[in-house]
C-alpha positions in Angstrom: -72.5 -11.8 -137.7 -72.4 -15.4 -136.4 -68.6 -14.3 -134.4 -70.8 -11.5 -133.4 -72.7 -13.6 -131.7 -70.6 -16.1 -130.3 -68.4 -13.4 -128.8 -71.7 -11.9 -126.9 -72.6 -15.8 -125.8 -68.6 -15.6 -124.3 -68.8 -12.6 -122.4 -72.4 -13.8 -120.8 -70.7 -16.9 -119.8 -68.1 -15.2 -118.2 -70.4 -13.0 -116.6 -72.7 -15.7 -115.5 -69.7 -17.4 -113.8 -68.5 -14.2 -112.3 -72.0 -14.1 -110.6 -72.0 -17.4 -109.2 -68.2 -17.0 -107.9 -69.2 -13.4 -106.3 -72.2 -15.4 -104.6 -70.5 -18.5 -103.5 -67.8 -16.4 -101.8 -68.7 -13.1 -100.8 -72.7 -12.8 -100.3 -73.9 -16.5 -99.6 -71.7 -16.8 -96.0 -73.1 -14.0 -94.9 -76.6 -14.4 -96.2 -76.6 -18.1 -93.9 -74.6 -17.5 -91.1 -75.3 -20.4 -88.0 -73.0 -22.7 -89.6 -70.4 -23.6 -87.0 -66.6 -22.8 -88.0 -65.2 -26.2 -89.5 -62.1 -25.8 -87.6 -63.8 -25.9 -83.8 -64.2 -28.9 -82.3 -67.3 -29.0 -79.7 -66.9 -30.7 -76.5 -70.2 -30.4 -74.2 -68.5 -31.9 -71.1 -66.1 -28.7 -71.5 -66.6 -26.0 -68.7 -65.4 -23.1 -70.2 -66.1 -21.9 -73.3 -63.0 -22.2 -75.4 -59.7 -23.8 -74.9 -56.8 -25.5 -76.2 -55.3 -29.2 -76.2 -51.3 -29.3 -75.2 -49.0 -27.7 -78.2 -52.6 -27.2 -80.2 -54.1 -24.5 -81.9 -56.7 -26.2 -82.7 -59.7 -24.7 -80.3 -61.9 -27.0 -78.6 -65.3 -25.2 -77.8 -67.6 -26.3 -74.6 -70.2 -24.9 -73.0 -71.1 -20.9 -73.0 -69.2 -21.0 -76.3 -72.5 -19.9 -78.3 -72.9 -17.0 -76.2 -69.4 -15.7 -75.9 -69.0 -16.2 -79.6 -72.1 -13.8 -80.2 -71.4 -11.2 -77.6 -68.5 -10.8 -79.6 -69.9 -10.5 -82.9 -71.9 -8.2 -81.7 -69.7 -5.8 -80.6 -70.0 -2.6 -82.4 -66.6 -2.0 -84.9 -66.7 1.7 -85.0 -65.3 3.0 -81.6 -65.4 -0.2 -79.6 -61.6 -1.5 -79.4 -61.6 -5.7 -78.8 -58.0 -6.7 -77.7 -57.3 -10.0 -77.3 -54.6 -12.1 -75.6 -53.4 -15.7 -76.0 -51.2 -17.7 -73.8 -49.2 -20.7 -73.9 -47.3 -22.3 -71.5 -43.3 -22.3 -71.3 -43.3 -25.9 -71.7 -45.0 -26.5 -74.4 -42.5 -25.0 -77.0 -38.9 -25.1 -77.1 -38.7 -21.8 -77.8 -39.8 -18.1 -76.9 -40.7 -17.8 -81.2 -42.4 -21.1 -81.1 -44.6 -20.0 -78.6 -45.3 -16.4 -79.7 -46.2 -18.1 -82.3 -48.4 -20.6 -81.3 -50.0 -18.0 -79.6 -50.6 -15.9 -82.4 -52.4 -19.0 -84.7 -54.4 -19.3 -81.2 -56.2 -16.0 -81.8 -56.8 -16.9 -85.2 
């Protein structure tokens, strides 16, 4: 009887924590969205919306950025087709790979 119990006190444990996991990951970001992407750093004094320090990926957001970034969320996913395109400049890798793929961590 008493490993009875302690076996249902596991499994509601493991459920418990299973919850909390499924919450913490999945439902609460998009239950309170606002929150700015860690990875953006805002500059006001920017005149476009997003760009890109020399050899960076890292984006720098300015003004307009709150807008764009919503028009594009809320573009419809099921016949709307987004294509994107990043550039870099010749000079800022030494080669054609490098910058394909600097270009490619820029859209992400």
């Amino acid at each position: 009887m008493r490993n009875r119990y302690l076996a249902y006190f596991f499994v509601l444990a493991g459920w418990l924590l299973f919850c909390y996991w499924l919450y913490s990951t999945g439902l609460y970001p998009h239950l309170h969205p606002g929150k700015p992407p860690e990875n953006i750093v805002f500059d006001p004094g920017q005149s476009s919306p997003v760009t890109f320090n020399w050899t960076s990926d890292m984006p720098i957001a300015g003004k307009g950025f709150e807008e764009w970034s919503e028009s594009l969320k809320s573009i419809d996913a099921g016949d709307n087709i987004l294509i994107l395109r990043a550039y870099y400049f010749p000079d800022e890798t030494s080669s054609v790979k490098e910058g394909m793929e600097l270009a490619r961590k820029r859209l992400q």
